[in-house]
N, C-alpha and C positions, 0 to 999 in steps of 0.2 A: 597607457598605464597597464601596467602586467595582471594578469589575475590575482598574482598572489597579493600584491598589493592592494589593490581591489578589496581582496577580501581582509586582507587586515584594517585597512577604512572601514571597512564594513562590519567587522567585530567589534571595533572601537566604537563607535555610533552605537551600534547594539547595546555593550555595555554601558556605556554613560543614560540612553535611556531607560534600562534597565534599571541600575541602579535610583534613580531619580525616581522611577516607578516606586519602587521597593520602601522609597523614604515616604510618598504620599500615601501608600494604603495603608489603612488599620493596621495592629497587630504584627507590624514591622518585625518579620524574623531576624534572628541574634548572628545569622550567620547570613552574609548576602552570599550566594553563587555566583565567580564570576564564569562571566562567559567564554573565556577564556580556557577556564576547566573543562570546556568540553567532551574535547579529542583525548584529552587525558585522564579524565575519569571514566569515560566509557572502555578507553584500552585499556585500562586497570581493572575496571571490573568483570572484562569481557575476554583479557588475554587468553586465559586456560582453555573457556571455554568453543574461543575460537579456532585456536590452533587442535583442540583435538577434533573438534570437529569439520576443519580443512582435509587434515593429517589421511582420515578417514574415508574422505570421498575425492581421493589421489587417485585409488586405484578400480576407480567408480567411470565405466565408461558415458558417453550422451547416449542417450538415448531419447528421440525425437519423435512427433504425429505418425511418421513413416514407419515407425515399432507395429504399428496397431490400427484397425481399419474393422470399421463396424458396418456390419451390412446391413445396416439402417440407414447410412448416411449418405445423402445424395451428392456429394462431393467428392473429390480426387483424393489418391494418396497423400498429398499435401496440404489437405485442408483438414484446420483444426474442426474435430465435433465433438460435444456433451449434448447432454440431454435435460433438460431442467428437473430441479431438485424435487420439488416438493408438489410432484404430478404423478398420479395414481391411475389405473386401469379404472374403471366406472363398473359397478359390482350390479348398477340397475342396466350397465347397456353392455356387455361383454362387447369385445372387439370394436367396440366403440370410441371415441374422441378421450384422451385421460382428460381426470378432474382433477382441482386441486386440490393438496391439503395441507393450508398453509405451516411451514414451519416442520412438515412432517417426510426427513430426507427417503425416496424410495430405494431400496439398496438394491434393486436390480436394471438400475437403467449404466449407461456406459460410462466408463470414466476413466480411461486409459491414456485420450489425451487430457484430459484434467491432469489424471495423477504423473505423468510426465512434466508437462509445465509446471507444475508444483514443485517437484523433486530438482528440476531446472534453478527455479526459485529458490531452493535453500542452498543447492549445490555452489552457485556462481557468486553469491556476496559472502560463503564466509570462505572461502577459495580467495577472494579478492580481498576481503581482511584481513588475509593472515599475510596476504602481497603486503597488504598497506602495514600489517604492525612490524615485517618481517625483512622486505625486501628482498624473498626469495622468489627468484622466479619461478621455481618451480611450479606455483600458487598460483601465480598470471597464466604462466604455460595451458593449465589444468582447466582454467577458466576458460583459457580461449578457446580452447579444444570445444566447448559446449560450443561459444559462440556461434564459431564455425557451424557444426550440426545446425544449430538452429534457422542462423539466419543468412548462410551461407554459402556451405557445401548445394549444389544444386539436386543432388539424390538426397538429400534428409532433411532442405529445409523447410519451414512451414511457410503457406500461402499469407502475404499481409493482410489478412481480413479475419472476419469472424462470422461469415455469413449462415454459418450453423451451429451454432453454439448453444445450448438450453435448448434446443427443440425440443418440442412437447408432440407426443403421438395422435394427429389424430387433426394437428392445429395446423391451418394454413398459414396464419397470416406471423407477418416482420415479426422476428423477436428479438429485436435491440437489445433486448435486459441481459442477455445473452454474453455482452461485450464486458459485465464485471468478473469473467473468468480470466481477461488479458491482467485484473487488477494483480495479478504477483507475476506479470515482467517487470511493474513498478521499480522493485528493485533490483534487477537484473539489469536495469539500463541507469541505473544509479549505479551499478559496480561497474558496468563498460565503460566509463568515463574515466577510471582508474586506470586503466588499460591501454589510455590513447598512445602512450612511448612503451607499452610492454607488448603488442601483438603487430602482427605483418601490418604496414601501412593500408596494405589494401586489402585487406581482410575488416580491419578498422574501419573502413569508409565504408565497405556493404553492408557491415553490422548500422552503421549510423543510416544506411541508407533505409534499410531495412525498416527501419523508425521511423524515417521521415515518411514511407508509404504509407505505414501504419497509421498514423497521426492524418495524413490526407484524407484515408478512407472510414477516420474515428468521424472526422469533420464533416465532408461532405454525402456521407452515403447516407440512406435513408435509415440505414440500422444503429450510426453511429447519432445524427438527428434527433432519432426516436429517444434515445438512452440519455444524451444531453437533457432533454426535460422530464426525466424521471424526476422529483418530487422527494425520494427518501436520499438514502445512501447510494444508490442506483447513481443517482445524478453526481454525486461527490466522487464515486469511484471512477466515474469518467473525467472528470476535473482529472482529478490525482493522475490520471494515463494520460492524459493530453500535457499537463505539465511537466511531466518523468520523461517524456520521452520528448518534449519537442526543447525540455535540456540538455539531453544528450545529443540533440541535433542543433541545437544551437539557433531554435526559430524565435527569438525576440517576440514578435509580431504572437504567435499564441503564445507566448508566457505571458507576455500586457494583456491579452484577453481572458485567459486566466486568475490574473489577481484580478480584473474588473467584475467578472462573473463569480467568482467568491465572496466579495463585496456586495455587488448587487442582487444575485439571485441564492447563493445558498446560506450565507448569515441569517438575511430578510426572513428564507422560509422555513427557515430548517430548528433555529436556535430560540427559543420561547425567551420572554424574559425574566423567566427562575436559571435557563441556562439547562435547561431539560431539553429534551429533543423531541417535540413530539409526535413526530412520524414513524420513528424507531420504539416508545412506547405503545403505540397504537399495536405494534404486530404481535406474533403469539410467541416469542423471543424476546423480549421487551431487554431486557437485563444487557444478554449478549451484542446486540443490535447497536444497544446505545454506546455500548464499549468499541463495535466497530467501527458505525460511523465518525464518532469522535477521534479515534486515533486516525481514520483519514482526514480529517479537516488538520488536525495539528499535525498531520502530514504536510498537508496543501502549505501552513505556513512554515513549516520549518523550510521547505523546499521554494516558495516564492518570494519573501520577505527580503525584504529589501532596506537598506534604513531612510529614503525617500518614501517608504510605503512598508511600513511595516504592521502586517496582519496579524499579528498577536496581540497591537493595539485595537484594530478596529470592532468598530460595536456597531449595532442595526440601531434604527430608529426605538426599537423599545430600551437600549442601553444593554444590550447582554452582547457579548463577541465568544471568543472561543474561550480565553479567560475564566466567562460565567460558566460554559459550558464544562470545563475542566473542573473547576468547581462544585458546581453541581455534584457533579458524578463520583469527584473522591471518597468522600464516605463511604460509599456500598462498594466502590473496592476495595479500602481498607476494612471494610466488613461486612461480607456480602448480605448477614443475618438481617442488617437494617433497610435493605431494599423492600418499598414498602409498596411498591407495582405487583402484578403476576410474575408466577416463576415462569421461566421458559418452558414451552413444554417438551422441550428434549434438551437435554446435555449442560443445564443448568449449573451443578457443579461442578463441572469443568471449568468454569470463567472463574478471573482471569485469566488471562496469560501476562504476559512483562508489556505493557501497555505503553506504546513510544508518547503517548498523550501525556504521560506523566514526566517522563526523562526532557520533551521538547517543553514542555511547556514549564517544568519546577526552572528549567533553563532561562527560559525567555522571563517568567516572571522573579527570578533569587528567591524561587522555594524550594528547599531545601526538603521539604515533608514528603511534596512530589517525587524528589530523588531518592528518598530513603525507602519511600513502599516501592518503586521501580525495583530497587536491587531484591526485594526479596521476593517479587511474582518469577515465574518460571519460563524462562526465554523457551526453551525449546519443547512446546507441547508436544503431547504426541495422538491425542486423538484430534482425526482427520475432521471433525465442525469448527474444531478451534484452529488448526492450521488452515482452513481455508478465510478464515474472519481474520488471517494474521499474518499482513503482506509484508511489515517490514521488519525480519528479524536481525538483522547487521545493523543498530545505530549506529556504530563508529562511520560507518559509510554517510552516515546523515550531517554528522557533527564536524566530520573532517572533509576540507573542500577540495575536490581532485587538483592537480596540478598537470 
């Protein structure tokens, strides 16, 4: 059976349980969404903004980890390094171990390949949306040119690992947590799948290979290990990477251990049953947090959902799934006034941004309410706390399935 087929089976199932959904809960809205609408309400509402912002970073070269080299870092020109956010110099022990402060970013540690990979991350899916709304190659062209840089060309590309990433000064030991800065290749390996008939064949296969090492050394290393039983967002951000990219490599085997581990370990621990999150209310962020974590879990199901297994239904033993959690949390972004937790304690009114937890999820469940506050939060932030909580700005790439 062909993909595309595939997936219109697969829209079809969608829909009809969708819609059946929609006739059993309460308060049955007047308009179902079908699912179908998709690809076409998101290009509708996103053309302009897409295409000028493709148009723009045409004439935008790569630039890769090989830019910039911090004499901090005990690694090679091709090894990614940052520094962890919210680690302080110790005022009681000068030149001593940093402390932490949670929640509180220090603006003089390094971020060069941060802000690379980031700039990576916006440049390559709307580059590759405006392929997908346009058909110009041009767009592919432009896209692959990063590719290439990154994962590549042998002078610029980066090493598959993360083995220094967040260090902290002072700190010896493994810092896994390290591996939520890969969380925006996420969709850089959701736009290379667009890509598979628009760049050199074999340029294609080392970009995919390039994942496939990634995903080896998410799995089996001790840093990758460590960051899997992370407890908050931590542990969902590694889901979401292990599933993004072992799509684009085509590993079956962890995409099934992904929906199982969605199911079993992070609905279980993560989702209360008000549909609150209370790992992400516990930190000094409370607001933001919960906005993050949530749009990656309704990441995890837009991206693994299946209609044999579909994660938009599932609930944990207290009855809450993402559903509740989606739930939950609309109000205080339709009005941030009524969030009735602590504020965050930095960058508070900055949240939200265009929240894909609302666009996937008014989808998956025919709410319509979901879609309408979607279109009016603000796709393309521009302060740097909120683009780093805000991995996937191209839905069309979410909603429309590569061929």
């Amino acid at each position: 059976m062909s993909m595309n087929r595939r997936y219109f089976l697969s829209l079809a199932a969608a829909a009809t349980a969708s819609r059946a959904l929609a006739q059993l809960e309460p308060g049955n809205h007047s308009h179902v969404v079908d699912v179908f609408e998709g690809p076409t309400l998101v290009a509708a509402t996103d053309r302009t903004r897409i295409l000028k912002l493709a148009n723009s970073f045409l004439t935008q070269p790569p630039i890769t980890v090989t830019a910039a080299h911090s004499k901090r870092s005990p690694g090679g020109p091709h090894d990614y390094y940052s520094e962890g956010d919210y680690w302080w110099p110790d005022p009681k022990n000068p030149g001593g171990p940093y402390i932490r402060r949670d929640g509180e970013t220090n603006p003089d540690i390094f971020v060069a390949h941060r802000d690379a990979m980031r700039r990576l991350s916006i440049h390559v899916p709307a580059l590759v949306a405006a392929y997908v709304l346009t058909k110009n190659r041009k767009y592919a062209d432009h896209a692959a040119l990063h590719l290439r840089a990154w994962f590549v060309t042998p002078a610029t590309r980066m090493n598959p690992d993360l083995q220094y990433s967040q260090t902290v000064f002072g700190m010896k030991s493994l810092r896994g947590i390290g591996i939520i800065d890969t969380l925006h290749l996420v969709e850089v390996a959701r736009a290379a799948q667009f890509l598979d008939h628009a760049m050199p064949a074999a340029d294609y296969a080392t970009t995919k290979k390039w994942f496939a090492d990634y995903v080896t050394w998410l799995t089996t290393s001790p840093w990758g290990k460590a960051e899997r039983e992370e407890k908050n967002n931590h542990g969902a951000c590694w889901l979401l990477q292990v599933a993004a990219f072992s799509a684009l490599t085509q590993n079956a085997t962890q995409l099934d251990f992904c929906r199982d581990r969605f199911k079993t370990v992070l609905v279980p621990n993560q989702i209360a049953a008000d549909g609150s999150l209370p790992l992400e209310l516990a930190r000094t962020k409370p607001y933001s947090y919960s906005i993050f974590c949530l749009d990656v879990l309704a990441d995890l199901c837009q991206l693994l959902s299946m209609p044999a297994d579909n994660l938009w239904e599932f609930k944990g033993a207290n009855g809450a799934g993402i559903g509740a959690a989606i739930a939950f949390l609309y109000p205080y972004l339709k009005d941030k006034s009524k969030w009735p937790y602590p504020h965050d304690v930095q960058y508070f009114d900055d949240f939200p941004a265009r929240c894909p937890n609302l666009l996937f999820g008014g989808l998956a469940y025919n709410n319509p309410e979901y879609i309408a506050l979607w279109k009016t939060l603000d796709p393309d932030p521009k302060v740097e706390e909120v683009i780093r909580n805000f991995p996937v700005r191209q839905p069309l790439l979410w909603v429309q399935q590569p061929t």
